[in-house]
LOTIPA-292349 format. One record per residue (C-alpha): residue number from 1; residue in one letter; x, y, z. Coordinates in pm, whole numbers. Layout:
N
+-----+------+--------+--------+--------+
| seq | type |      x |      y |      z |
+-----+------+--------+--------+--------+
| NUM |    A |      X |      Y |      Z |
...
+-----+------+--------+--------+--------+
END
This chain:
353
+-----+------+--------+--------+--------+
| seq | type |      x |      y |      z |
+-----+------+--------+--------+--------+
|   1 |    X |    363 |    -86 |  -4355 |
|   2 |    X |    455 |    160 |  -4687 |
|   3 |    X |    762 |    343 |  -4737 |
|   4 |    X |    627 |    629 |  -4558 |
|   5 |    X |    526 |    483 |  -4261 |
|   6 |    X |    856 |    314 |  -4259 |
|   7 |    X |   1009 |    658 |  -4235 |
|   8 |    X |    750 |    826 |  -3978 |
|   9 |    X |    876 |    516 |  -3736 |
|  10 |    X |   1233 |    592 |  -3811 |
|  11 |    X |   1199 |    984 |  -3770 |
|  12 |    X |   1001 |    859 |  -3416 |
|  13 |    X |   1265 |    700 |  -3304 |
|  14 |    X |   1581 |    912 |  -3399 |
|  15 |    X |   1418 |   1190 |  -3233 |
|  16 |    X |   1352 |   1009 |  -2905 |
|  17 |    X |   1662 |    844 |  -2948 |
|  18 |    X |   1836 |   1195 |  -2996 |
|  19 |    X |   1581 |   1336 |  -2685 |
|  20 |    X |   1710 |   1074 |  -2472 |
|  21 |    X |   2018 |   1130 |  -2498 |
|  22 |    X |   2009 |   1475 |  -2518 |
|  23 |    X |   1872 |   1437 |  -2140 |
|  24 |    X |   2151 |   1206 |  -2071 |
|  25 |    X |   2362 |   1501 |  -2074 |
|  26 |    X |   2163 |   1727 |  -1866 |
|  27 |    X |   2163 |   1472 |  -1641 |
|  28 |    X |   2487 |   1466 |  -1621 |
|  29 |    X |   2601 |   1824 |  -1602 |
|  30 |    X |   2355 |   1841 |  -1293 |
|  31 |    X |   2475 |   1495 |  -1096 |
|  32 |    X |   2857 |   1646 |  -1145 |
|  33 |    X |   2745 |   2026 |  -1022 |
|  34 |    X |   2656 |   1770 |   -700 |
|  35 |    X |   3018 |   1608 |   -696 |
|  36 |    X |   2977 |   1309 |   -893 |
|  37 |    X |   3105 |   1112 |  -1156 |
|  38 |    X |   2837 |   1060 |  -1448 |
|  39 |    X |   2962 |    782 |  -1605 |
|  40 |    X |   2940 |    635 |  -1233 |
|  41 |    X |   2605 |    736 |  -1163 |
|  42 |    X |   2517 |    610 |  -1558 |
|  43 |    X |   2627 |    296 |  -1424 |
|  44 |    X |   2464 |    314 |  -1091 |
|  45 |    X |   2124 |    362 |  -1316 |
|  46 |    X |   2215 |     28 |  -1525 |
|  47 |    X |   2252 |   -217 |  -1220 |
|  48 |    X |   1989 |    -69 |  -1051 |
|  49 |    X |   1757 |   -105 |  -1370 |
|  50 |    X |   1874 |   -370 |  -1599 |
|  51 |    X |   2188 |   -578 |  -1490 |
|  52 |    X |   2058 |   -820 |  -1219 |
|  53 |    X |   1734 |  -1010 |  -1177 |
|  54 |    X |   1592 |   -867 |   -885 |
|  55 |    X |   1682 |   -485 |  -1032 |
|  56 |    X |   1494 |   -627 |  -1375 |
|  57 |    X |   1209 |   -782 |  -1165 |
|  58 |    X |   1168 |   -409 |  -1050 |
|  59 |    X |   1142 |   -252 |  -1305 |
|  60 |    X |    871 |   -467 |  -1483 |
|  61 |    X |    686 |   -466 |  -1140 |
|  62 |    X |    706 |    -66 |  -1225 |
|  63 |    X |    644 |    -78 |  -1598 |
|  64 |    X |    283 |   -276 |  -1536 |
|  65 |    X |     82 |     15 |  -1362 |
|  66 |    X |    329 |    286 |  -1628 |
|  67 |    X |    184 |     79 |  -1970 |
|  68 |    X |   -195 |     82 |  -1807 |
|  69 |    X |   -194 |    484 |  -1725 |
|  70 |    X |     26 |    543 |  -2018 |
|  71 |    X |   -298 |    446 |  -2247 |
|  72 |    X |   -517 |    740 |  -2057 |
|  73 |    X |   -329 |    993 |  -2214 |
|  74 |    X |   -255 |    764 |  -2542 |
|  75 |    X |   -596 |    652 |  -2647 |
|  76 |    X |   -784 |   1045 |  -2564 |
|  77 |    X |   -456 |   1163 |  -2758 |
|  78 |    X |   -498 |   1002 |  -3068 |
|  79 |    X |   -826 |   1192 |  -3093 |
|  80 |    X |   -704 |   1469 |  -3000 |
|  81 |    X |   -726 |   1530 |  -2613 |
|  82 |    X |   -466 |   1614 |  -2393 |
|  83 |    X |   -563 |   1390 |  -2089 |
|  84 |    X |   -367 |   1388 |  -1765 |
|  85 |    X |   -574 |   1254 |  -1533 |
|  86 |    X |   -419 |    923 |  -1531 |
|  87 |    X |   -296 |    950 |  -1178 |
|  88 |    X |   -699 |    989 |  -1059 |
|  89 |    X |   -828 |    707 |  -1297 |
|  90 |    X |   -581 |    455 |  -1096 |
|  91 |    X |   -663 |    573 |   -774 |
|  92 |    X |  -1045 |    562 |   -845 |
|  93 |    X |   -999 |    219 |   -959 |
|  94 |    X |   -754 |    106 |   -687 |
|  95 |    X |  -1072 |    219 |   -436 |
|  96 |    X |  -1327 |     65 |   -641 |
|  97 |    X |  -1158 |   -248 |   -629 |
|  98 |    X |  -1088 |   -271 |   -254 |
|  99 |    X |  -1525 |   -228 |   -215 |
| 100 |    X |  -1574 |   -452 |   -473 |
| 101 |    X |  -1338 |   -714 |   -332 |
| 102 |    X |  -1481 |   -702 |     23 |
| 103 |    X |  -1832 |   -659 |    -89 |
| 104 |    X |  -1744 |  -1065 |   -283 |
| 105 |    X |  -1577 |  -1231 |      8 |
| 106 |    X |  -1497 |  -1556 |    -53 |
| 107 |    X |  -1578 |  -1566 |   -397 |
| 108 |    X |  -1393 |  -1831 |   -623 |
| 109 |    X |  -1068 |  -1654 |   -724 |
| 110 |    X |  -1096 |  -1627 |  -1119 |
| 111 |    X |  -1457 |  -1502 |  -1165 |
| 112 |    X |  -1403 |  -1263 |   -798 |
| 113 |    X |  -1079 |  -1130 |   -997 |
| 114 |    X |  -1236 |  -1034 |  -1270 |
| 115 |    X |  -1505 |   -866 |  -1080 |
| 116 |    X |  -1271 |   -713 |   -927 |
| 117 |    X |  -1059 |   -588 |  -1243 |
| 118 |    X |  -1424 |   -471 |  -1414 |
| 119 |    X |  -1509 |   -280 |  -1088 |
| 120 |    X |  -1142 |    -67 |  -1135 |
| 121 |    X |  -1203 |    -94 |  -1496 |
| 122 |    X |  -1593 |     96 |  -1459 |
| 123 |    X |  -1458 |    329 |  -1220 |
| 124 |    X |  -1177 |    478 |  -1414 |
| 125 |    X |  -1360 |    478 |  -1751 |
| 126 |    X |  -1651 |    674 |  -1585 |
| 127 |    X |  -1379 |    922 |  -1426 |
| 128 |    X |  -1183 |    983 |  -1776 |
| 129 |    X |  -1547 |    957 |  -1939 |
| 130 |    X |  -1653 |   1245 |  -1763 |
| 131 |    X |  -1351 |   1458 |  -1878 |
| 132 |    X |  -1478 |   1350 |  -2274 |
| 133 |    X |  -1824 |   1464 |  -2162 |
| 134 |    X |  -1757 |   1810 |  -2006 |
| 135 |    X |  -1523 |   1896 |  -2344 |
| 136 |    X |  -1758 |   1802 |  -2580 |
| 137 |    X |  -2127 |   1940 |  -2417 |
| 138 |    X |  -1998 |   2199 |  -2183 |
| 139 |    X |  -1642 |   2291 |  -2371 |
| 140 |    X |  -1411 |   2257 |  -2065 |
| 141 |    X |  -1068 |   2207 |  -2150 |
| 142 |    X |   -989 |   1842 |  -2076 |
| 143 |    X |   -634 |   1914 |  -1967 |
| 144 |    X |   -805 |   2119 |  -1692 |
| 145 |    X |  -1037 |   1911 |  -1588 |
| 146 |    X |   -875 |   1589 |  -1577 |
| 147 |    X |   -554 |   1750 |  -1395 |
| 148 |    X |   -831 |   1895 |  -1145 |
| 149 |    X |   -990 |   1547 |  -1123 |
| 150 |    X |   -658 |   1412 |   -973 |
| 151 |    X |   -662 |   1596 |   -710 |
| 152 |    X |  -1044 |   1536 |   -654 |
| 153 |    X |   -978 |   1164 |   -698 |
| 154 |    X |   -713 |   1198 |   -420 |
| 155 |    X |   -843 |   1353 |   -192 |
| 156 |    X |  -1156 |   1118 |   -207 |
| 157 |    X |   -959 |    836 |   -124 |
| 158 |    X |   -792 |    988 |    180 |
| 159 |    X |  -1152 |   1078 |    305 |
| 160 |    X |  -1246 |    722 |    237 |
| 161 |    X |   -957 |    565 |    393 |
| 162 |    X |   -972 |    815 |    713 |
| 163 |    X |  -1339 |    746 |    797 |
| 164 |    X |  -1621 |    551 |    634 |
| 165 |    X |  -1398 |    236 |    503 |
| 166 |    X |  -1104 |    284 |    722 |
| 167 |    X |   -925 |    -53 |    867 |
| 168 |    X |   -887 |     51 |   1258 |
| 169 |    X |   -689 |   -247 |   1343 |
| 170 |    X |   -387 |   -150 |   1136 |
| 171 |    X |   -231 |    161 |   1335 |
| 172 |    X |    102 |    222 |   1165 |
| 173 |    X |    -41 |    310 |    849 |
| 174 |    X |   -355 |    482 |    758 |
| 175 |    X |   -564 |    265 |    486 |
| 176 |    X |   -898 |    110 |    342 |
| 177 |    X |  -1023 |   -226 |    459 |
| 178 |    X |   -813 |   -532 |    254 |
| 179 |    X |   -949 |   -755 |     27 |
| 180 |    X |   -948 |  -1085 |     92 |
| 181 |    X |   -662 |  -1331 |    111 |
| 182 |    X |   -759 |  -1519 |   -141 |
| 183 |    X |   -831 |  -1285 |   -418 |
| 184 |    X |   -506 |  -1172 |   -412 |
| 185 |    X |   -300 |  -1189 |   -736 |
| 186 |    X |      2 |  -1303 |   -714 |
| 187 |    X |    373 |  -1344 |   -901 |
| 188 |    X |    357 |  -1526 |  -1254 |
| 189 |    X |    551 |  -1858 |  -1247 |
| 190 |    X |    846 |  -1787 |  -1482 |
| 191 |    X |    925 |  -1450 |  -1279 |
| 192 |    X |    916 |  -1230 |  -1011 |
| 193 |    X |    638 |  -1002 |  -1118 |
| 194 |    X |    229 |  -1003 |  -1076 |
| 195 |    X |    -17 |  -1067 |  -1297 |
| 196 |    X |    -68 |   -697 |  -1389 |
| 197 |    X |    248 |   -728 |  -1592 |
| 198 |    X |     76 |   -952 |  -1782 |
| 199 |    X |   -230 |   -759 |  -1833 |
| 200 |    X |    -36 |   -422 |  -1920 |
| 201 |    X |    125 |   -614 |  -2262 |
| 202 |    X |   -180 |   -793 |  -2352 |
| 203 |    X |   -458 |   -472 |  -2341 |
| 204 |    X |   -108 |   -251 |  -2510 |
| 205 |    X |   -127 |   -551 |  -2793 |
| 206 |    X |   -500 |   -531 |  -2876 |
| 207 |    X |   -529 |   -136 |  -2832 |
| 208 |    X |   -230 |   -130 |  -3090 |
| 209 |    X |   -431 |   -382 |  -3337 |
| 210 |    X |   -780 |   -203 |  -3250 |
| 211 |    X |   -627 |    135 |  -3329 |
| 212 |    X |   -440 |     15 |  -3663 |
| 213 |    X |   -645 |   -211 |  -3764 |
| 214 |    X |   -996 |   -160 |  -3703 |
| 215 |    X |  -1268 |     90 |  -3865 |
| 216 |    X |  -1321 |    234 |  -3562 |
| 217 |    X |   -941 |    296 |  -3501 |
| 218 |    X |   -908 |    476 |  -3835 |
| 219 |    X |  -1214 |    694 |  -3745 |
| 220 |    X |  -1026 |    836 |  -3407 |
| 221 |    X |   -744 |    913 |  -3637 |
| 222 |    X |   -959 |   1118 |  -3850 |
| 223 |    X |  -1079 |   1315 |  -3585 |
| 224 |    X |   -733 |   1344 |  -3404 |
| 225 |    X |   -612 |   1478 |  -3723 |
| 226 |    X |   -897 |   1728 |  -3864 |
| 227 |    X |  -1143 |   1729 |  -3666 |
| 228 |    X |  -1361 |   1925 |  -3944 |
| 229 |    X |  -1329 |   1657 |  -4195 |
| 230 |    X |  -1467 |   1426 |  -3918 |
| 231 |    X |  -1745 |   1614 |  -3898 |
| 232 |    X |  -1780 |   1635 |  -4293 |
| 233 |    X |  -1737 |   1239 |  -4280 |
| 234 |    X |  -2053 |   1217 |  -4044 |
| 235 |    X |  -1874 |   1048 |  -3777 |
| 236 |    X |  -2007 |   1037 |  -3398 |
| 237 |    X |  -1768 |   1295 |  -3267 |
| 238 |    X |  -1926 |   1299 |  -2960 |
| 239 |    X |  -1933 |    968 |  -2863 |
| 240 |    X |  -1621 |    852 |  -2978 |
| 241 |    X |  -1427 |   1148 |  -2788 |
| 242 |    X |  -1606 |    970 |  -2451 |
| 243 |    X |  -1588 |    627 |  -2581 |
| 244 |    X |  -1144 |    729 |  -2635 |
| 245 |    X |  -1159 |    890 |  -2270 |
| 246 |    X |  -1373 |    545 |  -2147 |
| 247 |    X |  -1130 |    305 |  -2271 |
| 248 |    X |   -812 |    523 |  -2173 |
| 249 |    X |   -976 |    585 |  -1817 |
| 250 |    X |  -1059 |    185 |  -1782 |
| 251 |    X |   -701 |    101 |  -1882 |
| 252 |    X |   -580 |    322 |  -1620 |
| 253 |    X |   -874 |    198 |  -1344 |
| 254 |    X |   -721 |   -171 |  -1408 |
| 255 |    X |   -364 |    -64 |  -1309 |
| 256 |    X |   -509 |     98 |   -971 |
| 257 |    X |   -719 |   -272 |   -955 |
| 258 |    X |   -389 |   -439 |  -1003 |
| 259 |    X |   -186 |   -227 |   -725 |
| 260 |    X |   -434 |   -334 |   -453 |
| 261 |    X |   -479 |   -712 |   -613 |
| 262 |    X |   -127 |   -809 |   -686 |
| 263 |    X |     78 |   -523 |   -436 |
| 264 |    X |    -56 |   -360 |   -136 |
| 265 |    X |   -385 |   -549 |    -94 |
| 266 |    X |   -578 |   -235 |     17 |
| 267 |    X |   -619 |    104 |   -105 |
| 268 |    X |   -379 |    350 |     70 |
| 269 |    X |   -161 |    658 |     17 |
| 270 |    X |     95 |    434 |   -187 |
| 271 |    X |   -184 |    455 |   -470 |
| 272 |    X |   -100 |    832 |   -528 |
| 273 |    X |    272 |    755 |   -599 |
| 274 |    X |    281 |    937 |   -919 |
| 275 |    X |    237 |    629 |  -1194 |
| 276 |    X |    -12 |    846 |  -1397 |
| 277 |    X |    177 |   1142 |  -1431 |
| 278 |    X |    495 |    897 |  -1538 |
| 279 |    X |    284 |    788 |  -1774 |
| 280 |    X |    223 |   1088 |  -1928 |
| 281 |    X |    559 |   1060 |  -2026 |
| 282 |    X |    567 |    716 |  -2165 |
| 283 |    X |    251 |    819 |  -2396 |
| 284 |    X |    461 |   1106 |  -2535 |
| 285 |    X |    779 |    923 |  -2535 |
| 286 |    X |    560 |    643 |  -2738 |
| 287 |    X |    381 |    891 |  -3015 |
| 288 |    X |     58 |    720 |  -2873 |
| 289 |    X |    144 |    411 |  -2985 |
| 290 |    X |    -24 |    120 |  -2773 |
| 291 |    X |    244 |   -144 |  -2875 |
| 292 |    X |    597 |    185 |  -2808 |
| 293 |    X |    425 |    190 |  -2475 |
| 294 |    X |    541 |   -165 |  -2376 |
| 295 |    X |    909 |    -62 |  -2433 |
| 296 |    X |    863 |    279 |  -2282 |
| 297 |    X |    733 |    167 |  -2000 |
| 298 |    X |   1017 |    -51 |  -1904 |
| 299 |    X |   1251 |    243 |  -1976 |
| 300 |    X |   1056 |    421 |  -1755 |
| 301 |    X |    999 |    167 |  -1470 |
| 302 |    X |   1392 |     74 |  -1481 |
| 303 |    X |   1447 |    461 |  -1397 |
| 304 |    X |   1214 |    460 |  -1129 |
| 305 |    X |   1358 |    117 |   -998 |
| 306 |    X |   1685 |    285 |   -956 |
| 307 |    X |   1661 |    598 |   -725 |
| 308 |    X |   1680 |    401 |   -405 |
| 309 |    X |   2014 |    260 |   -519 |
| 310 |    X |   2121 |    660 |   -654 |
| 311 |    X |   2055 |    707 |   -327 |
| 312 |    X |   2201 |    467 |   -105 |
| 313 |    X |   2538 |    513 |   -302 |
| 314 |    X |   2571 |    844 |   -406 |
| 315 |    X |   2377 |    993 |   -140 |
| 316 |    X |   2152 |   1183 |   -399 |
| 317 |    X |   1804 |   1324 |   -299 |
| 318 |    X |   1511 |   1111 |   -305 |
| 319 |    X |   1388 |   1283 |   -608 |
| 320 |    X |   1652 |   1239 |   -816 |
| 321 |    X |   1490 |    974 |  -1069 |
| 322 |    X |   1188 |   1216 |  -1066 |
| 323 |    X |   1459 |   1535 |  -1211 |
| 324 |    X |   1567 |   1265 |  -1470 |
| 325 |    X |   1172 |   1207 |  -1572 |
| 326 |    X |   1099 |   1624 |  -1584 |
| 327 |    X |   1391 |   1700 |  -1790 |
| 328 |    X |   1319 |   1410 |  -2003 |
| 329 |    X |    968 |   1527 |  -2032 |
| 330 |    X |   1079 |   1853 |  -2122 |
| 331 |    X |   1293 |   1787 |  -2376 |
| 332 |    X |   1034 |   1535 |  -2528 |
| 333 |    X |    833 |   1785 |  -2514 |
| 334 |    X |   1059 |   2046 |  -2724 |
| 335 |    X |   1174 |   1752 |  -2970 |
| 336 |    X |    826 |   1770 |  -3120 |
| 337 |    X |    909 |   2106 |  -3312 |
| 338 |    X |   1182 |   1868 |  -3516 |
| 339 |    X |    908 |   1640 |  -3633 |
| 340 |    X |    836 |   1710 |  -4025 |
| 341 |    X |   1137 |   1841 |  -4077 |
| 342 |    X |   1409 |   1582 |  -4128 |
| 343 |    X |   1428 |   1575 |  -4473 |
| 344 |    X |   1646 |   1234 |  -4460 |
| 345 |    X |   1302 |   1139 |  -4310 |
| 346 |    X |   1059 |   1291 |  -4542 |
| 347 |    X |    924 |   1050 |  -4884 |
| 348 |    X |   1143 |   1143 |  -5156 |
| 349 |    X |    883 |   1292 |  -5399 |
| 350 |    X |    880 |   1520 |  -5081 |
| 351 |    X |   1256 |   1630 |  -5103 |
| 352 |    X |   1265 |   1706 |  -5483 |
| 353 |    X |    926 |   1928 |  -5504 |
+-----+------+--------+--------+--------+
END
């Protein structure tokens, strides 16, 4: 990496640094207008994330589905899409999965996995694809229609799970038929957490080295960045706009495969939990970097992790963790004016022109 990317990844992370704890202190001023002690509730947020092994083996379970719909707004992002239809792709994929799984049976458990996994995988590509394909041939804003293909995706499932592949034998909570016992995924041996874990780092690692290092990669960077001189270049706009909202959609598809594989074992409300829009966050949070995600995520997950114990003792509503997330979000969100213009940050033939 040159001098000047050096400083790009520096100004990145001062300014999310800086945003962070910027929202810190929000945080703060609202937990006290509630009667509490910050630094107590701080503290609360550190056990419950971070300081013992079951709080860290909940986070990472939370961080796994967070990296995988991270990546649907990422990957569309870095060619210029705003894509938020993350929270769809996963629930897509999470039903996919479940009629994929029972249509195998008692396959053997590796190849039935991935089956399974390229089932979510098709699904959610083919949802997010669709969002590429109504920007570029009908021009429909893709923020629109992906945040409208949430709800779509949603509401789908709940007809699916109500009627046509509804388990009738379990009465205490409405959901899908399971998959079978033994295509279920379960904890990795060194800790607590499923496979999908696992999966999350490894497809982060080679989007990062596709994206950086790859002809391909450069080419979406192009067109993120001028479009125009894409088009001068001769590049396939077209296809690699759906090709970016494919692979972003798929990544998001295998976290829904992983949540009924590894977690619930059937698809179910608990698929529409909000991971995708949480990972909206991370990809901003990250600059759309595949390999920031991984550490994002975990931030992210370790938040989420700790509202039950925010609750339990500080007697703070539910939501709590999910005010933390918006006014992070926000602030994120407003940060982005102070990129470019740092000059500690900017090359120094920059500074003295």
């Amino acid at each position: 990496m040159n001098s000047s990317g050096l400083l790009s990844s520096a100004e990145a992370v001062t300014i999310n640094v800086a945003a962070f704890a910027f929202t810190m202190a929000i945080f703060g001023v609202y937990v006290a207008a509630l009667g509490h002690n910050p630094v107590d509730v701080y503290y609360v947020l550190y056990l419950g994330s971070f300081a013992r092994q079951i709080s860290i083996e909940s986070t990472l379970t939370n961080a796994a589905p967070l990296m995988l719909t991270a990546l649907c707004t990422a990957i569309p992002a870095r060619a210029g899409l705003l894509v938020i239809g993350g929270e769809g792709a996963l629930v897509v994929g999470g039903v996919a999965t479940v009629l994929a799984g029972v249509a195998l049976g008692d396959a053997p458990f590796l190849p039935g996995v991935a089956m399974m996994c390229l089932a979510g995988a098709l699904a959610g590509g083919t949802w997010i694809g669709l969002v590429g394909a109504l920007r570029q041939y009908r021009g429909v804003n893709e923020t629109i229609s992906s945040l409208l293909l949430n709800y779509i995706a949603i509401a789908l499932m709940y007809h699916l799970i109500t009627g046509p592949i509804r388990d009738w034998e379990r009465v205490l909570k409405t959901s899908s038929w399971s998959i079978p016992e033994s295509l279920r995924v379960g904890e990795m041996e060194f800790i607590g957490v499923h496979w999908g874990l696992a999966a999350g780092v490894s497809v982060c690692l080679i989007l990062y080295v596709i994206m950086r290092r790859t002809t391909f990669g450069f080419g979406v960077d192009i067109l993120g960045g001028n479009p125009r001189a894409a088009q001068m270049a001769g590049l396939p706009i077209n296809r690699m706009v759906i090709l970016c909202c494919f692979i972003g959609g798929a990544m998001a598809g295998i976290g829904g495969a992983f949540e009924v594989m590894a977690v619930h074992g059937f698809a179910s409300e608990s698929l529409a939990v909000g991971f995708g829009y949480a990972g909206i966050l991370v990809a901003f949070l990250s600059r759309q970097n595949p390999a920031a995600i991984i550490v994002l995520a975990i931030l992210l997950g370790g938040i989420t992790a700790s509202g039950g114990l925010l609750q339990r003792r500080f007697d703070l509503p539910d939501a709590t963790t999910q005010v933390l997330q918006g006014l992070l979000f926000m602030v994120v969100l407003a940060s982005n004016a102070a990129y470019g213009r740092l000059s500690v940050f900017q090359p120094a033939s920059w500074r003295t022109a």
